[in-house]
N, C-alpha and C positions, 0 to 999 in steps of 0.2 A: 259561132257561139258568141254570147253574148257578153256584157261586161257583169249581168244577173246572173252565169250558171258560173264564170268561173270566179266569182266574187265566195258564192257560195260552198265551190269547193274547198277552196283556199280556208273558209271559215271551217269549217267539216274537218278536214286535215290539222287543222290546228289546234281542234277539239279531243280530236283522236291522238293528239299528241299529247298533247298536256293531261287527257286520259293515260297513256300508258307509263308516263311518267311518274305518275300519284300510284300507280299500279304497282309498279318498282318499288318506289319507297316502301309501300307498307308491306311487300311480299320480300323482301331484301331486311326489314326490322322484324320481322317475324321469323323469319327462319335465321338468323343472329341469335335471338332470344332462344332458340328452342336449343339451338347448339349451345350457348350458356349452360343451359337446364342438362343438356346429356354429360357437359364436362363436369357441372358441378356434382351430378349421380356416381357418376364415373369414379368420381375423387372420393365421394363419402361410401364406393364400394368398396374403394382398395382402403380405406382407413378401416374398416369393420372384418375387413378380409387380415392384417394386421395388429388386429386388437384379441388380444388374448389375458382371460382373470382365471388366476382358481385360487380357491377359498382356502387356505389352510385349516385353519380349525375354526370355528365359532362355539366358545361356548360361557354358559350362565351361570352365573356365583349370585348364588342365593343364599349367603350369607352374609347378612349387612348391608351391602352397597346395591343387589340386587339388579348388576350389570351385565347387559350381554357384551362383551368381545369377539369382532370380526376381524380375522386377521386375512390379509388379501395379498395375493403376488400380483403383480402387472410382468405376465409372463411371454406378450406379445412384442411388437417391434413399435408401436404408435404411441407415442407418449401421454397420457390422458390427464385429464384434468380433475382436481380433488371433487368442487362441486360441482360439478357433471353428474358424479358418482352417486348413484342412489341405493338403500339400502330398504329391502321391503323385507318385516318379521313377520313370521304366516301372512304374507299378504297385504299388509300393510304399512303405508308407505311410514317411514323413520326420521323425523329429521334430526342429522348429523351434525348441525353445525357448532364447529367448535371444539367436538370431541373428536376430532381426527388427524394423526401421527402420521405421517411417509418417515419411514427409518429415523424413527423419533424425533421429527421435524414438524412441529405442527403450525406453522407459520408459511410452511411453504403449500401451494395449491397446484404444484405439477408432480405428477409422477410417471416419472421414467420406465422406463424398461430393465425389468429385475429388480426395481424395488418394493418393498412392502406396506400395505396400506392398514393402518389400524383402524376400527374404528369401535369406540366405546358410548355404549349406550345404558340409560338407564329405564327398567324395566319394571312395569309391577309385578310380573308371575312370568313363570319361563317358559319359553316362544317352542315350539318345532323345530322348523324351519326357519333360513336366512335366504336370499336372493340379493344377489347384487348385480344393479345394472350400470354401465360405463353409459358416457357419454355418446358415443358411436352406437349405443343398440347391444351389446354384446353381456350377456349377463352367467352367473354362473349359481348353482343353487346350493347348500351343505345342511345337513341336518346340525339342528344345535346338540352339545355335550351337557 
């Protein structure tokens, strides 16, 4: 053999090297990333799997101030967050901000577990329905009084 065939193998081989190399890297950052994505699912299963609301009462006084009140338990183990919290009246979405109490604390934006979430809104005409959805996906529905 020549100093032409094994010049050319040697190049070959170090092609195929530095090929399988580049091969790694990006089959090695990709399957990192994917395992990311199953840990982070993972985590926001067991947070919704832990998230638990039910609605005490909701109901409208239509008298003068023409407000609904949603009174809410955080009856689950995951401690949720104020504005996360979304309030839809037949269906449409509320915004709250401002008018809402954790155990007469309205200044604070976490709520725990077992405690009670108020929220007071003002309304032209009285609603149906309330729906409230947490932050995790986890909602709960009451008919208004």
């Amino acid at each position: 053999m020549g100093f032409g065939v094994s010049g050319s193998t040697a190049i070959i081989f170090l092609g195929v090297l530095i090929a399988t190399g580049t091969l790694y890297t990006a089959t090695s950052n990709a399957s990192e990333n994917l395992l990311e994505a199953q840990d982070a699912d993972a985590e926001q299963a067991l947070e919704r799997t832990n998230t638990e609301i039910v609605i005490s009462n909701a109901t409208y006084n239509a008298s003068g101030s023409d407000s609904l009140v949603v009174n809410i338990t955080n009856t689950g183990a995951t401690t949720l967050e104020v504005d996360e919290t979304t309030l839809l009246v037949d269906n449409v979405y509320t915004n709250t901000s401002g008018v809402t109490t954790v155990d007469g604390n309205q200044a604070t934006n976490l709520w725990y577990p077992g405690e009670h979430l108020v929220m007071n809104v003002s309304l032209g005409s009285a609603p149906g329905r309330v729906k409230v959805v947490t932050g995790t996906g986890v909602a709960a529905t009451e008919e208004v009084i």
